[in-house]
Chimera marker file (.cmm) of the C-alpha trace (Angstrom):
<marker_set name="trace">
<marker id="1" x="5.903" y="26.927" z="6.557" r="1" g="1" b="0" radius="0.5"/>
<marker id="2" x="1.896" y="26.221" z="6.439" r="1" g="1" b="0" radius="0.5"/>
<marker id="3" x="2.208" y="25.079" z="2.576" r="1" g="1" b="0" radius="0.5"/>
<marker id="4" x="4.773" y="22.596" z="3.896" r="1" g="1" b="0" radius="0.5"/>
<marker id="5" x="2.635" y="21.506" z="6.356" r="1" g="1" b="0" radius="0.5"/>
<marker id="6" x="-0.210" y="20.628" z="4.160" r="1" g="1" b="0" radius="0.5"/>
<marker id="7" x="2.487" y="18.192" z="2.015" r="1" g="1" b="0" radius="0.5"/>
<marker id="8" x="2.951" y="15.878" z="4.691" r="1" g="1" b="0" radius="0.5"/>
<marker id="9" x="0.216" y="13.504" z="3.805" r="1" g="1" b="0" radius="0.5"/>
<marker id="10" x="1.622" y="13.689" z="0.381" r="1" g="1" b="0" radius="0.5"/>
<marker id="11" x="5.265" y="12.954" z="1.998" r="1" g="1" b="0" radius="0.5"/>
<marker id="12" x="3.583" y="10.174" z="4.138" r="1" g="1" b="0" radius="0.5"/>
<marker id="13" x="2.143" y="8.900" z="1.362" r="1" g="1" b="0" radius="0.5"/>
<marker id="14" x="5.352" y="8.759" z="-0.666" r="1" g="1" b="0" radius="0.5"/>
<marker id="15" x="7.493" y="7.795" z="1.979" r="1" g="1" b="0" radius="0.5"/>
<marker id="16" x="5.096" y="4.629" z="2.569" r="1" g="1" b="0" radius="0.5"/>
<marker id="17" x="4.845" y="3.489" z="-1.140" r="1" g="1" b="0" radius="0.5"/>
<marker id="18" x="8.672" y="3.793" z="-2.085" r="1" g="1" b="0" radius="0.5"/>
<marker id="19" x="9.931" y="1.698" z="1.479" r="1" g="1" b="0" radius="0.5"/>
<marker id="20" x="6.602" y="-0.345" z="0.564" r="1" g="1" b="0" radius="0.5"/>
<marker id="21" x="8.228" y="-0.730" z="-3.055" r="1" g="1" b="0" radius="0.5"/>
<marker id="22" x="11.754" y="-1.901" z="-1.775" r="1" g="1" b="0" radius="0.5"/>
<marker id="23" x="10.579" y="-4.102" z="0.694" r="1" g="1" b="0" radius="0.5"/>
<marker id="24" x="8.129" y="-6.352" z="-1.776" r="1" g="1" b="0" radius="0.5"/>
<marker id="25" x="11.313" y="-6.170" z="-4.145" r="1" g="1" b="0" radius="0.5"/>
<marker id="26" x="13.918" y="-7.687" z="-1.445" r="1" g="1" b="0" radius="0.5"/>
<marker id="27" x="11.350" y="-9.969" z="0.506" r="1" g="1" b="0" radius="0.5"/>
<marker id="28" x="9.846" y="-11.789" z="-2.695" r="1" g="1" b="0" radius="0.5"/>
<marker id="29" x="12.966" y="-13.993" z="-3.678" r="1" g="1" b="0" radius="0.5"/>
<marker id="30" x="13.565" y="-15.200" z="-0.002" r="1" g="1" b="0" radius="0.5"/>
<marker id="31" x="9.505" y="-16.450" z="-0.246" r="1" g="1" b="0" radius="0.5"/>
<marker id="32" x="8.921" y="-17.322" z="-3.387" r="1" g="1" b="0" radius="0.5"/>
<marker id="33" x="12.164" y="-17.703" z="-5.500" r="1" g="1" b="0" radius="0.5"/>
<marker id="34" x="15.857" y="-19.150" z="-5.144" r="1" g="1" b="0" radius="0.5"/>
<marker id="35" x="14.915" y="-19.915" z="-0.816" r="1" g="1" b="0" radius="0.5"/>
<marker id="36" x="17.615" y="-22.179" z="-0.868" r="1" g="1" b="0" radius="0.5"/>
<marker id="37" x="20.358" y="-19.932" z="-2.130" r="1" g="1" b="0" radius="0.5"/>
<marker id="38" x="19.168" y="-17.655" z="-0.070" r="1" g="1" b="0" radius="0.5"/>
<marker id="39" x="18.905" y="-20.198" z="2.396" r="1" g="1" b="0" radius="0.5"/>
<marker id="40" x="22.636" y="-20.599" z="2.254" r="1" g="1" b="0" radius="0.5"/>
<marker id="41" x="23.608" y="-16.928" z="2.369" r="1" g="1" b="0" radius="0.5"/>
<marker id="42" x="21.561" y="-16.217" z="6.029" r="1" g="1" b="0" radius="0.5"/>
<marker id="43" x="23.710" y="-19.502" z="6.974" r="1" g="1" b="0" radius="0.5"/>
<marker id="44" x="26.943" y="-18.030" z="5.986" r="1" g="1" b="0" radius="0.5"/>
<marker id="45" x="25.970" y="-14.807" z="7.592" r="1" g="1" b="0" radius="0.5"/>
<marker id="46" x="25.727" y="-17.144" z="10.469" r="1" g="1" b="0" radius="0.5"/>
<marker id="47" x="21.687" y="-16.605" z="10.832" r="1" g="1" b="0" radius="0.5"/>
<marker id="48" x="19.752" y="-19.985" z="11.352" r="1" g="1" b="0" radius="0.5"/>
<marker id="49" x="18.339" y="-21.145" z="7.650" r="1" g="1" b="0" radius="0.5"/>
<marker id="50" x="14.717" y="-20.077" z="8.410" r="1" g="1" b="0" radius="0.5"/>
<marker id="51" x="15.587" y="-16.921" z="9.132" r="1" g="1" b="0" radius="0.5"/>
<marker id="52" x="15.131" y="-16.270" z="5.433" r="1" g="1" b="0" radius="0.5"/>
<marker id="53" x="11.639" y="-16.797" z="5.895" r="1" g="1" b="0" radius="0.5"/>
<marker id="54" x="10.931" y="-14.313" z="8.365" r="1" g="1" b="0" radius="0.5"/>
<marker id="55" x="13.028" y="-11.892" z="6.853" r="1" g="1" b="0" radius="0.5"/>
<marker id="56" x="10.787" y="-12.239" z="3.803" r="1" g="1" b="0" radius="0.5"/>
<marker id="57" x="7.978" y="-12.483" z="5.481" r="1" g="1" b="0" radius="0.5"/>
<marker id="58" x="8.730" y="-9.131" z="7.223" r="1" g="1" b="0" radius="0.5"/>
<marker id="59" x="9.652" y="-7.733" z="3.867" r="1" g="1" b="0" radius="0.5"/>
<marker id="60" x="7.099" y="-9.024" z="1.500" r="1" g="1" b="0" radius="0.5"/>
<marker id="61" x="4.082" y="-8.424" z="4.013" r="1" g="1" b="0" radius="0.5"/>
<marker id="62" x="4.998" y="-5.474" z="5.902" r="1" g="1" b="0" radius="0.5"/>
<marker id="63" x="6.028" y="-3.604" z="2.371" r="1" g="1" b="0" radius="0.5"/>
<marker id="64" x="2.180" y="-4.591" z="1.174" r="1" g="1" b="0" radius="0.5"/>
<marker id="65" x="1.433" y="-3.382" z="4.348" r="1" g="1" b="0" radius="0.5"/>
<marker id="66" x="2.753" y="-0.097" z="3.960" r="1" g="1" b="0" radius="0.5"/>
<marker id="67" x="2.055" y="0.253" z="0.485" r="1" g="1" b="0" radius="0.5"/>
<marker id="68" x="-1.798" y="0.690" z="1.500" r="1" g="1" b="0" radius="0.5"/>
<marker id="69" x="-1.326" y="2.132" z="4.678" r="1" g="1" b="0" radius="0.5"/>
<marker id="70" x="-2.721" y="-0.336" z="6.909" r="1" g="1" b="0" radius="0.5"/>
<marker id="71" x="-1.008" y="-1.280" z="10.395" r="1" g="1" b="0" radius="0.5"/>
<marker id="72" x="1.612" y="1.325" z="9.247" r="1" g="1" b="0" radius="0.5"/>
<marker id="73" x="2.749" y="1.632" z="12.822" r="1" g="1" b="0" radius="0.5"/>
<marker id="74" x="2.969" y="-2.332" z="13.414" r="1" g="1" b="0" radius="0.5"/>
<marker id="75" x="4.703" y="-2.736" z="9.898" r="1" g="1" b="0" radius="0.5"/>
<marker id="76" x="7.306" y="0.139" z="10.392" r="1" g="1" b="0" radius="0.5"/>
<marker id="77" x="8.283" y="-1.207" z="13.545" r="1" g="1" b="0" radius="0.5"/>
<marker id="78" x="8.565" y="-4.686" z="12.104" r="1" g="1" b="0" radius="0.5"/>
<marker id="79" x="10.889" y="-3.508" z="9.405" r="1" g="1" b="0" radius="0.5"/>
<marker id="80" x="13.331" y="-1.136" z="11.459" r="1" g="1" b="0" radius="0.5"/>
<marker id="81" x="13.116" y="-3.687" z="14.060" r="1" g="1" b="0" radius="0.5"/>
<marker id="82" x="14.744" y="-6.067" z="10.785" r="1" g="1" b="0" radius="0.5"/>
<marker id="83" x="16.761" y="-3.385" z="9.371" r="1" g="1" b="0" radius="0.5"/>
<marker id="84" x="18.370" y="-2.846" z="13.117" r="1" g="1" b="0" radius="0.5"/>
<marker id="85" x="19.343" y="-6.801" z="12.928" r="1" g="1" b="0" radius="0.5"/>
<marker id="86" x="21.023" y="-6.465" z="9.775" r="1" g="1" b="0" radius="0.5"/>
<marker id="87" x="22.856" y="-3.375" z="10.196" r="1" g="1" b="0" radius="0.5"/>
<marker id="88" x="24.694" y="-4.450" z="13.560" r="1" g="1" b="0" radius="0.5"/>
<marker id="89" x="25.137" y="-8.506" z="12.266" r="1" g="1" b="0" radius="0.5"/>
<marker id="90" x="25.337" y="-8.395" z="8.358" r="1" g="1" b="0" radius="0.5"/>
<marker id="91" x="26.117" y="-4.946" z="7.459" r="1" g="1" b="0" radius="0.5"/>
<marker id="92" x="29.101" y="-4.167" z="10.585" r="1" g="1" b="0" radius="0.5"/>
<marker id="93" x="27.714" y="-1.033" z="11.866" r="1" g="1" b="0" radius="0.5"/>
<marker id="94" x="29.301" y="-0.949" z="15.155" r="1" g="1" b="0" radius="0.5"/>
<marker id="95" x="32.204" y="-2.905" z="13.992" r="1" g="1" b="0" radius="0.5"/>
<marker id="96" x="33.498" y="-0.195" z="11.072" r="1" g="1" b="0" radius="0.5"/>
<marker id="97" x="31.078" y="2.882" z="11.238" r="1" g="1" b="0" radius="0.5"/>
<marker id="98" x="33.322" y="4.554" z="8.919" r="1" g="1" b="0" radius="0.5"/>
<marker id="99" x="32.691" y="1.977" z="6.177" r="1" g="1" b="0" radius="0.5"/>
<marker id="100" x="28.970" y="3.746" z="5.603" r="1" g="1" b="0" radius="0.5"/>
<marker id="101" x="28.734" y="1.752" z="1.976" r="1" g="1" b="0" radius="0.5"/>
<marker id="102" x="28.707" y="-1.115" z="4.142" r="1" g="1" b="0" radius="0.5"/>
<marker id="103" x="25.137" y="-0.174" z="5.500" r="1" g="1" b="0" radius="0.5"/>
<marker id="104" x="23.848" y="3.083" z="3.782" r="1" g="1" b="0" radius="0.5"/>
<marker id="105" x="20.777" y="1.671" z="2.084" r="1" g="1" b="0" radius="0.5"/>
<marker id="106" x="19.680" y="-0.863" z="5.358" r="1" g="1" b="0" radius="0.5"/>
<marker id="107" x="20.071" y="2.170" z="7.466" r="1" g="1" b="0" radius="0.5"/>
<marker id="108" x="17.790" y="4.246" z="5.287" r="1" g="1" b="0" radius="0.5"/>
<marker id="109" x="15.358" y="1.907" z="4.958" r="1" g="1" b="0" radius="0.5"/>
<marker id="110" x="15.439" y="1.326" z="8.862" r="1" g="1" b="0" radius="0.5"/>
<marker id="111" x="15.116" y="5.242" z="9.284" r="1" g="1" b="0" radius="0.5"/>
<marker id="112" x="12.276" y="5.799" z="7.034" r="1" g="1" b="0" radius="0.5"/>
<marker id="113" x="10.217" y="2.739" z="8.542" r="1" g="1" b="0" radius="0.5"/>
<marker id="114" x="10.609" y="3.908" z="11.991" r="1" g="1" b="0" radius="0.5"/>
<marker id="115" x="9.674" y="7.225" z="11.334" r="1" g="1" b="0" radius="0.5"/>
<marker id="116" x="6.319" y="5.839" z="9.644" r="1" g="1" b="0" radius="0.5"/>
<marker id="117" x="6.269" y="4.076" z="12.738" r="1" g="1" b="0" radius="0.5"/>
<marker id="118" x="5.931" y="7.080" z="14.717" r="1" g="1" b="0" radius="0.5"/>
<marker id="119" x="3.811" y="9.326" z="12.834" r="1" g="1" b="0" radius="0.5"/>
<marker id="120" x="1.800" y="6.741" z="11.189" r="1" g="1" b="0" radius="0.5"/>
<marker id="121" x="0.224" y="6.916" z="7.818" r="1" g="1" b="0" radius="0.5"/>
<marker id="122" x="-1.207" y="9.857" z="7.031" r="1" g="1" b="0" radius="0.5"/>
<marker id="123" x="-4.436" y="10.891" z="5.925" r="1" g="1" b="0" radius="0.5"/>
<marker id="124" x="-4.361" y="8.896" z="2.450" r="1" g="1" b="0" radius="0.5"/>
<marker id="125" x="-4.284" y="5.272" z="4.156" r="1" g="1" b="0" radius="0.5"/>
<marker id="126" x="-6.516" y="2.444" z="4.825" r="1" g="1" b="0" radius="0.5"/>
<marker id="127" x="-5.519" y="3.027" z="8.809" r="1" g="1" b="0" radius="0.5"/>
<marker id="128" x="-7.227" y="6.255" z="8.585" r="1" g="1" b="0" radius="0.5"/>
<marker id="129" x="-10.134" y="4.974" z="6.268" r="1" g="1" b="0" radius="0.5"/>
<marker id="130" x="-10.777" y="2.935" z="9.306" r="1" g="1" b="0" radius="0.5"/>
<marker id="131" x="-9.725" y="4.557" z="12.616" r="1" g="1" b="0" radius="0.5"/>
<marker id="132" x="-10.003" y="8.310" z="11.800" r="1" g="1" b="0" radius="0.5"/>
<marker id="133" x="-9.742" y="10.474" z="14.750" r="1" g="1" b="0" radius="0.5"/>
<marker id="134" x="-10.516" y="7.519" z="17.246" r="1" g="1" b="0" radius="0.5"/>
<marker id="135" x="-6.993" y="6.762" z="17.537" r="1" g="1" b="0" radius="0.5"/>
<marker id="136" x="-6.169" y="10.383" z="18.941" r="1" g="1" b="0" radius="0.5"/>
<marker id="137" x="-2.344" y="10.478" z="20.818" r="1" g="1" b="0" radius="0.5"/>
<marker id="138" x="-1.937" y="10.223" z="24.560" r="1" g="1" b="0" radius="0.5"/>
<marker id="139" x="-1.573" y="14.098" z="24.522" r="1" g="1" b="0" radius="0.5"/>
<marker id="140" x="-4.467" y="15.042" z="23.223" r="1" g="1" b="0" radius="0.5"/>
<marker id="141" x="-6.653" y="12.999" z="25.425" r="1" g="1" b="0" radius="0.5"/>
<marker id="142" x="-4.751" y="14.164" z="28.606" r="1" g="1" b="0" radius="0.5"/>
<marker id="143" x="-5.283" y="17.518" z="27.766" r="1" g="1" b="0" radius="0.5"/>
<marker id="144" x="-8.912" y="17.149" z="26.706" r="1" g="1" b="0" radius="0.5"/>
<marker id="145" x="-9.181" y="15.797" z="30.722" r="1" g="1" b="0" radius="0.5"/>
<marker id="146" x="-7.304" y="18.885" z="31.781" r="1" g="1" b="0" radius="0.5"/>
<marker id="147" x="-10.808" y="21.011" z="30.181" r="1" g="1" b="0" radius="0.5"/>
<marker id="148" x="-13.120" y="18.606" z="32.132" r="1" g="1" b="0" radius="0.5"/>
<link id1="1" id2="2" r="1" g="1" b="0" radius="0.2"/>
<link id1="2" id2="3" r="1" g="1" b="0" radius="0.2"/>
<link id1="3" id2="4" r="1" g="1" b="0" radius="0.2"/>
<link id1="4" id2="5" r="1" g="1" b="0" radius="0.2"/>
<link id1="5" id2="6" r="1" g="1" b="0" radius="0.2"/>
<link id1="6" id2="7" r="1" g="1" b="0" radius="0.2"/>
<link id1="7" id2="8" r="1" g="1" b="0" radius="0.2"/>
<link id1="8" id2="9" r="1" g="1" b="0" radius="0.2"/>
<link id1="9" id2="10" r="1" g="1" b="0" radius="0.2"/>
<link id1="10" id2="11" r="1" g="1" b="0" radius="0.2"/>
<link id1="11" id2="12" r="1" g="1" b="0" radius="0.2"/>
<link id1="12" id2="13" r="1" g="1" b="0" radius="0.2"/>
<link id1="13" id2="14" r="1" g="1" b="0" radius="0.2"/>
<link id1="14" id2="15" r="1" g="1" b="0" radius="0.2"/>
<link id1="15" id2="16" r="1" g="1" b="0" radius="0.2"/>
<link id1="16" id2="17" r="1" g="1" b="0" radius="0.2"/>
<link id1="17" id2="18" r="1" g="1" b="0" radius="0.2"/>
<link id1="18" id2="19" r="1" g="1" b="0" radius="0.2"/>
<link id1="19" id2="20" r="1" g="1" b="0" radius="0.2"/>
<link id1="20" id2="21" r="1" g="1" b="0" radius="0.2"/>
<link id1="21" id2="22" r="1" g="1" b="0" radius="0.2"/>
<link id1="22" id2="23" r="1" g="1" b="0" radius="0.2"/>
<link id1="23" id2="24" r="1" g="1" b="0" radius="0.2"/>
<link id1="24" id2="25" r="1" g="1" b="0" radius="0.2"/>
<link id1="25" id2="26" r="1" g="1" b="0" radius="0.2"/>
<link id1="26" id2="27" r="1" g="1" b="0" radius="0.2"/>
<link id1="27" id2="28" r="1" g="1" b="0" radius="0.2"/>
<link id1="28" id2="29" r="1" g="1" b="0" radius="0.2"/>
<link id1="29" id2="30" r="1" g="1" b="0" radius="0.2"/>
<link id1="30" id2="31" r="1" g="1" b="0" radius="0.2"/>
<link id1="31" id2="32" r="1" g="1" b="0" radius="0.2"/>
<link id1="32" id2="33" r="1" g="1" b="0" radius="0.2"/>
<link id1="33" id2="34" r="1" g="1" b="0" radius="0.2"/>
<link id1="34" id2="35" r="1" g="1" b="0" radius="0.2"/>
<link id1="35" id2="36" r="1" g="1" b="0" radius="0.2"/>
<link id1="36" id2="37" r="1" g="1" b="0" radius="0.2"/>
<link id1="37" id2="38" r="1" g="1" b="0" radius="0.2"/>
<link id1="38" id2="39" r="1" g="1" b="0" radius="0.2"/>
<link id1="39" id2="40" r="1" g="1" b="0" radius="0.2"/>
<link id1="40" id2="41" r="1" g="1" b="0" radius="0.2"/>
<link id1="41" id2="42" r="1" g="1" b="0" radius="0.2"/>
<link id1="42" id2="43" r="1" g="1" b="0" radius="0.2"/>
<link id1="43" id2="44" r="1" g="1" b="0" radius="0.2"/>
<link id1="44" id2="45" r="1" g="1" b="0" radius="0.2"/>
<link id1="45" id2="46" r="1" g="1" b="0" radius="0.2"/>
<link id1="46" id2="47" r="1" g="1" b="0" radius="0.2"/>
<link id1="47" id2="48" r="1" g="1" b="0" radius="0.2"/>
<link id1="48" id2="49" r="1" g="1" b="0" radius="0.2"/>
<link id1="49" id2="50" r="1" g="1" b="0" radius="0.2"/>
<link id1="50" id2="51" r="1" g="1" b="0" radius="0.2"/>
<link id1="51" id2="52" r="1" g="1" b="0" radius="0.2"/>
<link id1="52" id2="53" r="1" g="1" b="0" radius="0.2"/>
<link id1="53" id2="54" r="1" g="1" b="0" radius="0.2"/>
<link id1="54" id2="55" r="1" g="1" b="0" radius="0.2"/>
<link id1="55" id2="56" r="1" g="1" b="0" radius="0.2"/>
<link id1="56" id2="57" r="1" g="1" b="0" radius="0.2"/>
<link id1="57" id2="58" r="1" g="1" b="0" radius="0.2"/>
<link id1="58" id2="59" r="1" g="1" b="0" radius="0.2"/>
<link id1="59" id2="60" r="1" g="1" b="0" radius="0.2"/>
<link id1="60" id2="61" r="1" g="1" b="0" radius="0.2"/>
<link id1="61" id2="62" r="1" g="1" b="0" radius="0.2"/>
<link id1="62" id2="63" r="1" g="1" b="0" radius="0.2"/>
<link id1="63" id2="64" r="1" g="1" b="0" radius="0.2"/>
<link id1="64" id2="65" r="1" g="1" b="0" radius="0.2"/>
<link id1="65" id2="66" r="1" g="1" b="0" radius="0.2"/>
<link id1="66" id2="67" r="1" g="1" b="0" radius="0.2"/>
<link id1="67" id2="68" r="1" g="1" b="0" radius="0.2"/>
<link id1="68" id2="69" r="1" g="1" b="0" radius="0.2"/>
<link id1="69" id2="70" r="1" g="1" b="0" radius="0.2"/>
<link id1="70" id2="71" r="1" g="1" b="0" radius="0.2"/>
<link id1="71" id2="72" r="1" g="1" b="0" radius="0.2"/>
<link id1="72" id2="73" r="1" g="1" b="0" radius="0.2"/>
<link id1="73" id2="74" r="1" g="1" b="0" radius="0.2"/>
<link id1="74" id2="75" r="1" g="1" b="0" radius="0.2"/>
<link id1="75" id2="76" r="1" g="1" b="0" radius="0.2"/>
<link id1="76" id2="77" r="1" g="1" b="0" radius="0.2"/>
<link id1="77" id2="78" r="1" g="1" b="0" radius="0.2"/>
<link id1="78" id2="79" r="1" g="1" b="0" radius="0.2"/>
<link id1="79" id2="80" r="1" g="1" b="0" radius="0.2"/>
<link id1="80" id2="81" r="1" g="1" b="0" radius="0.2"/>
<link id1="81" id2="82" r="1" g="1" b="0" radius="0.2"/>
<link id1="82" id2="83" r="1" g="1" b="0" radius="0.2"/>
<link id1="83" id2="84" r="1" g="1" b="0" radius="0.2"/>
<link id1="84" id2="85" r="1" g="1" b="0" radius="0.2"/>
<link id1="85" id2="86" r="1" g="1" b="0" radius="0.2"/>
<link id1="86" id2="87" r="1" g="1" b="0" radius="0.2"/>
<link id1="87" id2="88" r="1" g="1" b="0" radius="0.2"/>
<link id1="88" id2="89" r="1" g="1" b="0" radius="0.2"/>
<link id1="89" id2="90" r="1" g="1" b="0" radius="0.2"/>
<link id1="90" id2="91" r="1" g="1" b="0" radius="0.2"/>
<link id1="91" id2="92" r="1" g="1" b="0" radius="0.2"/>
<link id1="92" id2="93" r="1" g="1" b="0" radius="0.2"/>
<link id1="93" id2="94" r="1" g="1" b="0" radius="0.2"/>
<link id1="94" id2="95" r="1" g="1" b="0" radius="0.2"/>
<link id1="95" id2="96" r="1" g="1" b="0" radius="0.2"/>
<link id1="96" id2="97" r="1" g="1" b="0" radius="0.2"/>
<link id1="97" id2="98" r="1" g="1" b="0" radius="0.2"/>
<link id1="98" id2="99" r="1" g="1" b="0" radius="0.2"/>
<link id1="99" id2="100" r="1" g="1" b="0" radius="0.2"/>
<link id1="100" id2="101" r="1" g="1" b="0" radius="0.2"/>
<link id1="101" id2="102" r="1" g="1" b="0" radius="0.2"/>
<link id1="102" id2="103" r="1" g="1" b="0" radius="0.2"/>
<link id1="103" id2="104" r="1" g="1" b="0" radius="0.2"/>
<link id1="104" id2="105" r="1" g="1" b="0" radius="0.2"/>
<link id1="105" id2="106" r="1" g="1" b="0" radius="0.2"/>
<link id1="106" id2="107" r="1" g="1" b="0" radius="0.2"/>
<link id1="107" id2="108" r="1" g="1" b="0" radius="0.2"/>
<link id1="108" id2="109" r="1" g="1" b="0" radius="0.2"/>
<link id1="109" id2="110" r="1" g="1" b="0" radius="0.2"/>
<link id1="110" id2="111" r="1" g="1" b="0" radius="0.2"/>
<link id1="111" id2="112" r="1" g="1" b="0" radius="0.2"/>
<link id1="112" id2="113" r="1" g="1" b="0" radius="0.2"/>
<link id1="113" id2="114" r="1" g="1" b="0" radius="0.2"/>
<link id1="114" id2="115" r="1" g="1" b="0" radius="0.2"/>
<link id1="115" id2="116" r="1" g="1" b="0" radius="0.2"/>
<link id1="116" id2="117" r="1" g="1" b="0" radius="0.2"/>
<link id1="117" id2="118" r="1" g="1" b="0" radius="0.2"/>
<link id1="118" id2="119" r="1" g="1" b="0" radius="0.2"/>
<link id1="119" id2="120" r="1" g="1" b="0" radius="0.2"/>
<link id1="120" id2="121" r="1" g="1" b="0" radius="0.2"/>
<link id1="121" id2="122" r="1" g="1" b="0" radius="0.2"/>
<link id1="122" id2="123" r="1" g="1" b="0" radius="0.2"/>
<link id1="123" id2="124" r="1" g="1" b="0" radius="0.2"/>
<link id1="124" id2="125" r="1" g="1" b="0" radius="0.2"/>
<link id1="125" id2="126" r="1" g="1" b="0" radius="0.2"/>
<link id1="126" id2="127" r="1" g="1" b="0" radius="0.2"/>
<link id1="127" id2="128" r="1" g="1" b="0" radius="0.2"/>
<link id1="128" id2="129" r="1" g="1" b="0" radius="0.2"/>
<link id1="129" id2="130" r="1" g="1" b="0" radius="0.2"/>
<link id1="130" id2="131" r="1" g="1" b="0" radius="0.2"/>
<link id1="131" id2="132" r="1" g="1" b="0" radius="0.2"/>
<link id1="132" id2="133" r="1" g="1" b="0" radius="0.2"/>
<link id1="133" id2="134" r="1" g="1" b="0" radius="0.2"/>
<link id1="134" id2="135" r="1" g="1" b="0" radius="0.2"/>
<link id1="135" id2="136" r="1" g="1" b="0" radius="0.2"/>
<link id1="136" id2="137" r="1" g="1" b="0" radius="0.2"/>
<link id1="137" id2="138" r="1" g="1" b="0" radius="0.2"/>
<link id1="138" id2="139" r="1" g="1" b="0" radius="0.2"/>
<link id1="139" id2="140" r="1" g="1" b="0" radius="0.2"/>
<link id1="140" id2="141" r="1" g="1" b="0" radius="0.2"/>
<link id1="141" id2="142" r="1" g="1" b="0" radius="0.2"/>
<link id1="142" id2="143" r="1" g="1" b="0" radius="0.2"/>
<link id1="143" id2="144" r="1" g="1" b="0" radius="0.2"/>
<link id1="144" id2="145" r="1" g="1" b="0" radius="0.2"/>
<link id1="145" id2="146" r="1" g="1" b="0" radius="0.2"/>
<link id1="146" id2="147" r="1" g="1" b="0" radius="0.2"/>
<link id1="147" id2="148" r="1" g="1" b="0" radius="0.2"/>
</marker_set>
């Protein structure tokens, strides 16, 4: 189990760069191409028109974001945060559960973001080109008090 320890920057690193991927990918049309289609289709979901705009803002900027690794946390919250929204009003989680076509990829996406979320980047990221160490967890500073 050691040697699969020592992949998880790797897996962070992957993890990161292929939601990072998706997230340009789906958030660059609602900023920069065809707005007012999709416009239209956040108003028939019944979503206020500039919605689209923060959705792709969201996408397009928090998948850059996790691409290089910086504010992983921030940007993984951002984008389950999103991904919850659409699964419950676009996608009918709670309403058919069953149907999981319905909502498979949003509820990926949501998943993998909120785990980045919680464990952060990993070694290979701008975040820890910058913070290092500094930003230890709550644990390990409680427990380096407990020594004192």
């Amino acid at each position: 189990m050691q040697s699969l320890e020592k992949l998880k920057p790797l897996a962070l690193l992957l993890l990161r760069v292929g939601l990072g991927i998706i997230l340009v990918f789906h958030g660059y049309p609602k900023l920069f191409t065809h707005t007012h289609e999709a416009m239209q289709g956040f108003e028939h979901m019944g979503f206020p028109t500039y919605f689209v705009y923060i959705a792709g803002v969201v996408e397009f900027f928090g998948g850059c974001l996790l691409i290089l690794g910086l504010f992983t946390r921030i940007a993984g919250l951002l984008v389950a945060g999103e991904m919850a929204v659409a699964l419950v009003k676009v996608h009918g989680l709670f309403s058919n559960p069953a149907k999981v076509d319905n909502y498979q990829f949003p509820l990926a996406v949501a998943v993998g973001a909120f785990t980045l979320a919680a464990l952060g980047a990993g070694l290979v990221s701008i975040d820890q080109a910058i913070y290092g160490d500094r930003r230890g967890s709550f644990s390990r500073r409680a427990k380096g008090k407990e020594r004192d």
